[in-house]
N, C-alpha and C positions, 0 to 999 in steps of 0.2 A: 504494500500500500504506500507509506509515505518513507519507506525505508530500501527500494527493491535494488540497492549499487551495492548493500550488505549481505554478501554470500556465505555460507557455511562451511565448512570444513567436514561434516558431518558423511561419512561415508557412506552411509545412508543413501542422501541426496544426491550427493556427486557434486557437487557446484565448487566452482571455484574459490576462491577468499584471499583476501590482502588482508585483513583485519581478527583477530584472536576471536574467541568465546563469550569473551567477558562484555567488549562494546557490544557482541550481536543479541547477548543476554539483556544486557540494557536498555538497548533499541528497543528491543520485545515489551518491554515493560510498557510502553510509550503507544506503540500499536495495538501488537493480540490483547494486552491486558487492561486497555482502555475500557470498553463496555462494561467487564465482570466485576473489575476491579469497582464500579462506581453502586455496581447492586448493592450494598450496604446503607444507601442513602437510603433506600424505601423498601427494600426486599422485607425483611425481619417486620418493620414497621404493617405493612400491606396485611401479612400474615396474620397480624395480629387482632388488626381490625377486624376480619373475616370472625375471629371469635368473641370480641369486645360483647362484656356480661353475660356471657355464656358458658356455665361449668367453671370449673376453679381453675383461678388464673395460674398456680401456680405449674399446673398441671398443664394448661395450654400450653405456656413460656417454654417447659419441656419439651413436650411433643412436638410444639410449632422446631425449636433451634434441635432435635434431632433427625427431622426430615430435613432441613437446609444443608445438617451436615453430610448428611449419606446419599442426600441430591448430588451436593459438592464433590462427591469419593465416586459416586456408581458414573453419575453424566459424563463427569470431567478427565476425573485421573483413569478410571479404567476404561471408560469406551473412548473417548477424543485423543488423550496421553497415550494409553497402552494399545492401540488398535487403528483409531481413523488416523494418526498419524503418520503409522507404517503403510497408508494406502495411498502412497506419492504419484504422479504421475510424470516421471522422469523430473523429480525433485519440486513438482509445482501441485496445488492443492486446491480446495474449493469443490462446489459443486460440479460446476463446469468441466472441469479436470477430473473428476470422478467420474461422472457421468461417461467422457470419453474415456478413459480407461477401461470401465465396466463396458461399452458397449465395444470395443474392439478386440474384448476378451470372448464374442461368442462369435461363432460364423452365422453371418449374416446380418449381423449388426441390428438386433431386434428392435423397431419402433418403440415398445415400451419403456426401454432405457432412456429413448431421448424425449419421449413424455416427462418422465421423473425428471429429468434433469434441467427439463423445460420449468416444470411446474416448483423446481425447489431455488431456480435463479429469480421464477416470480415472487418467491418468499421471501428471498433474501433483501430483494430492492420495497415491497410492504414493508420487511422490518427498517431499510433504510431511513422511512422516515418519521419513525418513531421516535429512535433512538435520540436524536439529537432535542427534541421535543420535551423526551422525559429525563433525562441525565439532566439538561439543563433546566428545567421548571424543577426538579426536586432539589438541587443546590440551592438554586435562588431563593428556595424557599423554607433556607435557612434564616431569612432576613425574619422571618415572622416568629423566629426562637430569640434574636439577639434584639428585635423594635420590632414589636406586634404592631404599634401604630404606622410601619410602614408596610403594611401587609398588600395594600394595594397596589402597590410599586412591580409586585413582583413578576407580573405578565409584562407590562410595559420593559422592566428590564432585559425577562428573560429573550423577547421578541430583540432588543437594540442588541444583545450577545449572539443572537443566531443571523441575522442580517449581518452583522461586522464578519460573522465564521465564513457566510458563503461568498459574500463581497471580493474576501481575498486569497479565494480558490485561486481566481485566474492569475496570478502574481506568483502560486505557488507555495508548497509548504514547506519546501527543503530546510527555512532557513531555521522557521518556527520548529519543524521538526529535530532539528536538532538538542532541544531541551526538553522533547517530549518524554525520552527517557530518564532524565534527573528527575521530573517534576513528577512523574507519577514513581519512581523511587520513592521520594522523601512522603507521595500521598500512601504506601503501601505501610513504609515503616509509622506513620502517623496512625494508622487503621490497627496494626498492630501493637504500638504502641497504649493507646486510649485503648482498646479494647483488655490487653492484659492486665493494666490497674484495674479497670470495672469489675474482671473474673472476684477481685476480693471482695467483692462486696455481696458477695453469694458464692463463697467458692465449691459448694457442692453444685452448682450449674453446671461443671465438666461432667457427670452424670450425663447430662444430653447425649453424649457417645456411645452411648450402649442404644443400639435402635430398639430394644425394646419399647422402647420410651414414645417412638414414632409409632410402633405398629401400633401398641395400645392407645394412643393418638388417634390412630386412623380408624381401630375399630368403635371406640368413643363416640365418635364425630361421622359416624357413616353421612349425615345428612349435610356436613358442612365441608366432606371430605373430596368434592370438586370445588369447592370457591376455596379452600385451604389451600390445597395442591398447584390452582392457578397463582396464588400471592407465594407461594413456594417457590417453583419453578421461574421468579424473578430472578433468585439468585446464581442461577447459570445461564440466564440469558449472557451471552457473548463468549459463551464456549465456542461456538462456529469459528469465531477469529484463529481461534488456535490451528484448526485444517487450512483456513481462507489466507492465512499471511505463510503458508509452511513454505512457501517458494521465495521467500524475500527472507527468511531468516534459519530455515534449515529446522531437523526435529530437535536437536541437541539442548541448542539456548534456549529453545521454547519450554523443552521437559525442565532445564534445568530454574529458570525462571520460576516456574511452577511449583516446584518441591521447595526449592530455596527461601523462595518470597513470597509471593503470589497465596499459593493455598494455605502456610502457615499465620500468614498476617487476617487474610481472611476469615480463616477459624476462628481467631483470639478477638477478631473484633463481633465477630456473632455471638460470640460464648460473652464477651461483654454485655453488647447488649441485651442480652438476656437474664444476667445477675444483676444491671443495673434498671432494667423494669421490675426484676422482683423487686427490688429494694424500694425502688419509686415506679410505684404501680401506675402513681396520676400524671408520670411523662413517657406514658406507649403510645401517645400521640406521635411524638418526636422522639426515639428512643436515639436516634445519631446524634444531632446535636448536641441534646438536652444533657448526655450523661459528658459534655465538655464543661469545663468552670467558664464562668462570664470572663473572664479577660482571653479566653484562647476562643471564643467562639466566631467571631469577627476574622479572625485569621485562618480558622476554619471551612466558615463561608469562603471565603476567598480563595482558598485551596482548591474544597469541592467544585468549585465553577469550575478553574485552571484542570482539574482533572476529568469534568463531562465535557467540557468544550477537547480536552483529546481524546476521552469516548469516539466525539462526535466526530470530530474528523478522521478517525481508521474509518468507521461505518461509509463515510462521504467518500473517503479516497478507494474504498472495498468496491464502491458501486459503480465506481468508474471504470477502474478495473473488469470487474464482472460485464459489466455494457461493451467493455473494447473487447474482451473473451468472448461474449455474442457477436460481435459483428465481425469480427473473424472468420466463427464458427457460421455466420451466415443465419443466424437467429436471428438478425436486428439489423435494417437499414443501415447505412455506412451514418456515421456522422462525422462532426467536425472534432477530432484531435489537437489539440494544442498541448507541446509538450514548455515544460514550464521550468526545465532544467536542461542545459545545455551537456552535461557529461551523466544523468541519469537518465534513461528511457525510458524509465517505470513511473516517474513524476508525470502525471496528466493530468488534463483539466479538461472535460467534456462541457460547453459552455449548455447545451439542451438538455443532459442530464441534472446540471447543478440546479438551471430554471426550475426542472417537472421539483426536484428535492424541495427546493426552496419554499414554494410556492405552497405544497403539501403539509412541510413543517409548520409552515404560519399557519395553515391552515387550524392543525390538530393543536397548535395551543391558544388561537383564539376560540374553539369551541371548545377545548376540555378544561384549559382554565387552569388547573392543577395536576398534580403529577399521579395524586391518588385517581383522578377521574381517569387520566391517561394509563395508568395501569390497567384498567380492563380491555384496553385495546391492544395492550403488548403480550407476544406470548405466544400468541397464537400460526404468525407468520416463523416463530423461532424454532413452535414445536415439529408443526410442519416440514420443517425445512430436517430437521433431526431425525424426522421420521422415514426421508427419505433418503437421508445419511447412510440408513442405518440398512437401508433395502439395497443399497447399491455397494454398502460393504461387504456384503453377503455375498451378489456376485463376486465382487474383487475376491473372499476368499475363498469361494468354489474354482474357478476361472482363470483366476489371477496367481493365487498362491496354490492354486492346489489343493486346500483343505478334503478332506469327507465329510458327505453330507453330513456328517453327524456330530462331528468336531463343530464345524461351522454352525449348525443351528445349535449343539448348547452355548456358545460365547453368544449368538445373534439373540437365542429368544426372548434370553431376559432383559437385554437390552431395547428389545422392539419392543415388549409387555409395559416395561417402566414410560420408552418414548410415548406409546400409546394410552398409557395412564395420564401422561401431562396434555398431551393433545387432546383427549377428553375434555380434560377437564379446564383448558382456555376454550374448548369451543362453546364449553355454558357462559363464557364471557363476550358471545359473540353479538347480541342483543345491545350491551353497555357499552361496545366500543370496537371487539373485534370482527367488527365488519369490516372495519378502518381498513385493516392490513392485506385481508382478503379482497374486499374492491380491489385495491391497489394490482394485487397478485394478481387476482381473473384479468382485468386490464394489460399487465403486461404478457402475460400468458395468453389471451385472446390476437396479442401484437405480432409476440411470436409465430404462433399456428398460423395466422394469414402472411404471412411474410416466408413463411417458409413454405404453405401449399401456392401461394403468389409466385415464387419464383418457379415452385417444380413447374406449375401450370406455363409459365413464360417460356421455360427450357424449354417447354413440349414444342410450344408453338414457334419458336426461333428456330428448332430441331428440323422441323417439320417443311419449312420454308431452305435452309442449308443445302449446299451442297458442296460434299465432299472436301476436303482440301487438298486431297492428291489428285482429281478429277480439274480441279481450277489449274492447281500450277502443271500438270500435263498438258492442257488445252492451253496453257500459256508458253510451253516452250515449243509447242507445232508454231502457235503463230504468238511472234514474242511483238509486244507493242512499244511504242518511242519510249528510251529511257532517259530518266535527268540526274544529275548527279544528287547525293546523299544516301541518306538510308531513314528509312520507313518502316516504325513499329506499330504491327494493330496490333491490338487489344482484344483478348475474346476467352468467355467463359470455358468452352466448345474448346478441348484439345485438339480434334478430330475434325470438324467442321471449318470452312471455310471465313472467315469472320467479315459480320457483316459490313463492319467498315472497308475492307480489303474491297469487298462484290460494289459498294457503291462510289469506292474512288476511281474507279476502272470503268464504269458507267456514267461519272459525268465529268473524269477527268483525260478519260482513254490513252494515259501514262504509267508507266511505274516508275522506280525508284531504281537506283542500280542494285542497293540490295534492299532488302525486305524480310523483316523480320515478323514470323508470327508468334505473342506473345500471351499465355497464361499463364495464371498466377492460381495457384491453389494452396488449401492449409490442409497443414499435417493435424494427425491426432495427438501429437506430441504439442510441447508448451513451446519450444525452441528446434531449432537447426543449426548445423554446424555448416558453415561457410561452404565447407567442404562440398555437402548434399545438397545445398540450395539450386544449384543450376543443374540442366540437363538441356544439353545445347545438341541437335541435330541438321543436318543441310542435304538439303534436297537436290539444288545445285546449283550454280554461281548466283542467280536471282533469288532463292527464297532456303529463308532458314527456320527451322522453331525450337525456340526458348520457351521451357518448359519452369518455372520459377517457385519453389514451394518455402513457405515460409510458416514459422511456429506459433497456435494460435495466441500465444502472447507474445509474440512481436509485434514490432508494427513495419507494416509493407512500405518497402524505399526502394522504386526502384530503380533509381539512377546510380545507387549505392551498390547497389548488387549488377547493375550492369557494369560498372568500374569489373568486377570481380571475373566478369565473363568473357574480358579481354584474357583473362589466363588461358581460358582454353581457344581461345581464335577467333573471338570474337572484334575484328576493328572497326572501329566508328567514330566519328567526330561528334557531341553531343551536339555543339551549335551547329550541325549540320541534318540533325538529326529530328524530325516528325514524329509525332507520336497520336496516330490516329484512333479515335475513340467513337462509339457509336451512340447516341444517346436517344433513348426512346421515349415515343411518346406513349403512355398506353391507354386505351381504350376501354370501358367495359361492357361487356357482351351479355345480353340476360340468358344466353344460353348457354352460358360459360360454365365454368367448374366446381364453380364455388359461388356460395349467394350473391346475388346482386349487389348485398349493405356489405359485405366483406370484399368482394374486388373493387368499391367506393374506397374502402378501409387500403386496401392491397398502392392502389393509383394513389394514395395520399400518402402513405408514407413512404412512397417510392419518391414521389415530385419535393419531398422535405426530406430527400437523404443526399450526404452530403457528395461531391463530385468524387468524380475516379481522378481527378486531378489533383486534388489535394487529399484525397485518401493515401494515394500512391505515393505523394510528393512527387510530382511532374515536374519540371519545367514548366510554366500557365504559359509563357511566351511560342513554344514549342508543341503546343497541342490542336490538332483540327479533329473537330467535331461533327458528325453527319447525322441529320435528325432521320428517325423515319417512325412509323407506328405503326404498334402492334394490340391486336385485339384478345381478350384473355375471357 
């Protein structure tokens, strides 16, 4: 995300590294453990309310902090840590990366894989716009622990903190990100710190570790034990970061961050909170805050903001990422890329992405208001998304690793049983709020499916109208037409086919080029390529060559960069001498087309607002001709 120039050493991974364990440890702290690290602000609290005057508190307070903590041990450390970890995909991670692993592990590459994988990057970019919504409305709303009478302040603040975060996306985070890892350092040791003093004030509260405590919890409470489980399951919201950044920091410094800081600071400030609501039963209102002394509360609030505001920006920089992994992959219209770091490639700023975020977040805190009302909307895109984690780990360990059936579903069942007990239990939250995440999700997900039957359906009909490429250049070297000096690259989806800019510069220009290059570009199921593979140069004969150009779906396509590369194998050309013919379509829609009427509407509109193959590619703009034509779908 905001760290991708920091590689691992991790053998695992395989990635390169300049840099030791210890900075990649730190970095981690700043990225993956922004979101989970901040669930302590409302996790515990949310729980609690769910039981407020109901059954003996002391008894909740138990039950409530020994489900947080086996939440914490079963989600985190043994399925994300010890399992989705090892499910790399040539060192890079995420759903997307899963997704294509698991589907190139079966012959035939089963549609339903890339359902799932569809339907769990819709979840991801729901939960995107959450996250920044509630990290930051539950900080700010510390102000109402340290001056109640400013309690009204704290929309208006939280709204000027999230406008100033997305404002200076485009500028870039490299510079900010480089104190993201001190600053949630000193918020982890802060967490642990406050919360190990509080354990004395009830030290029989370590108790909560025996899950007895939970079970009897849950069988107690059958009737509250979905709204319990949903304020539960706060506290691992942003477990996912841990798979979704494993390519910019390697498994090592992530596991070790975890054991080291991360889960022990965690624990001691839960275990806090929970011996210091026994003690002061009448602040489970505020059980974070409240158990700070008035002179550290102020510097507190101030912390907590500095530590949601980098919540928020992994989840912001994650979804840009994730949107550049779809439009690679060919899920998602091209957009416009702007990289915001001259020696990182992994630094981006999607300007249509940050808008749709933006606009969403304002949205969700001027209707929720608070972070309590915004908690029933979170969860649900998390659980989701965990849930299909955990379907598509299954493959990787059938497929991938080789497991037996049998091996693989006892590690998988009870993993799926627990995911499917929390996705339950946000969906009874779906009424209050989690709809929020879901709209969001069907919406991207509905974007996808038409973009991707939109294109099969175009291929068809581009397919259809083609003719040949060895059919043209044979019929060109019987009768060869005036040549002019340079060289001429088309452009075309169609390795095999003719492209169509080539059929209509020959048709109203009735010249070639002296050479001629036919040029596609396709992506691997890998994240990367090595220099080495990217080209596949073959020559038909002195007039017409094809460059075959395959690049990693987390790269980004340069192809002037990689044509520099293709003079090694014999490739000469002058750039400024050089055309770069592209075809741009118009399309039409046809009611007796392939797909509904309102969805090839849907298909023609985000094609006409996607961004050029000129600046997708990074062309030359000066060196580009373009020939319109249309096509009906």
């Amino acid at each position: 995300m905001t760290y991708p120039q920091l590689r691992s050493e991790d053998p695992e991974i395989g990635h390169e590294t300049s840099r030791g364990t210890a900075p990649l440890v730190l970095a981690a702290l700043g990225v993956v453990y922004g979101d989970i690290g901040t669930s302590p602000l409302y996790a515990f609290r949310e729980a609690l309310h769910a039981t407020a005057g109901l059954g003996s508190h002391r008894d909740n307070v138990f039950g409530i902090l020994s489900l947080i903590v086996w939440a914490l041990t079963v989600v985190v450390t043994v399925k994300y840590v010890t399992f989705v970890l090892k499910a790399d995909n040539h060192g890079e991670g995420g759903t997307l990366s899963l997704m294509t692993l698991a589907r190139e592990s079966i012959p035939g590459r089963p549609l339903w894989i890339m359902v799932l994988g569809v339907a769990g990057a819709s979840l991801f970019l729901g939960d995107a716009i959450i996250t920044p919504a509630i990290s930051v409305l539950s900080a700010v709303e510390g102000i109402q622990v340290v001056a109640p009478a400013l309690s009204h302040w704290v929309v208006p603040i939280t709204l000027t903190i999230i406008a100033i975060l997305f404002i200076i996306q485009r500028f870039g985070t490299g510079g900010v990100a480089a104190v993201f890892g001190p600053v949630m350092a000193v918020w982890f040791a802060v967490l642990g710190i406050s919360g190990g003093i509080h354990i004395l004030d009830d030290p029989a509260i370590l108790g909560a570790i025996n899950p007895i405590h939970a079970i009897q919890y849950a069988g107690n409470n059958v009737g509250l034990a979905i709204t319990v489980l949903g304020a539960v399951f706060l506290a691992v919201t942003g477990a996912e970061a841990l798979y979704v950044d494993l390519g910019h920091f390697g498994r090592r410094p992530i596991v070790i961050a975890w054991f080291v800081l991360v889960f022990p600071c965690l624990l001691l400030n839960y275990f806090g909170q929970g011996a210091f609501v026994l003690a002061n039963p009448d602040m489970a209102s505020h059980p974070f805050f409240g158990m700070h002394p008035d002179w550290a509360r102020v510097p507190i609030v101030c912390l907590a903001t500095a530590a949601t505001v980098i919540a928020s920006q992994a989840v912001i920089s994650g979804a840009y990422s994730l949107v550049r992994q779809a439009m690679h992959l060919n899920l998602l219209p091209r957009m416009q890329i702007l990289h915001t770091s001259e020696t990182h490639s992994g630094q981006i700023f999607i300007p249509q992405v940050n808008s749709f975020l933006f606009v969403f977040v304002v949205a969700l805190v001027l209707y929720f208001r608070s972070s309590s009302g915004l908690s029933a909307a979170y969860g649900i895109a998390v659980t989701g998304e965990m849930l299909i984690t955990s379907i598509l780990l299954f493959v990787v360990m059938r497929h991938v690793w080789n497991w037996k059936m049998l091996t693989a579903a006892a590690v998988i069942a009870p993993l799926l049983l627990i995911d499917t007990g929390f996705f339950a239990a946000n969906i009874a939250k779906f009424p209050d709020g989690g709809w929020v995440p879901i709209t969001v999700a069907l919406i991207m997900g509905l974007m996808m499916q038409t973009w991707i039957s939109g294109r099969r359906l175009l291929a068809a009909r581009t397919r259809a109208d083609e003719i040949p490429l060895r059919s043209i250049i044979d019929r060109l070297a019987q009768k060869k037409p005036p040549t002019v000096p340079g060289t001429a690259i088309f452009l075309t989806s169609d390795v095999e086919g003719a492209p169509t800019a080539l059929l209509h510069s020959l048709k109203h220009y009735k010249v070639l080029h002296e050479q001629n290059i036919i040029l596609s570009v396709v992506t691997a199921a890998t994240p990367f390529v090595p220099d080495d593979d990217k080209i596949f140069l073959e020559s038909f004969n002195p007039l017409f060559s094809r460059l075959v150009i395959t690049f990693g779906y987390m790269e980004t396509p340069n192809i002037p960069r990689v044509l520099a590369l293709a003079r090694e194998l014999g490739l000469t050309f002058d750039i400024m001498s050089t055309s770069f013919f592209l075809s741009r379509r118009t399309i039409l829609p046809s009611k007796k087309g392939g797909m509904p009427f309102w969805q090839d509407r849907l298909f023609i509109a985000l094609a006409r607002n996607a961004g050029t193959a000129t600046d997708y590619f990074g062309l030359p703009s000066g060196r580009v001709v373009e020939l319109g034509l249309q096509t009906v779908i």
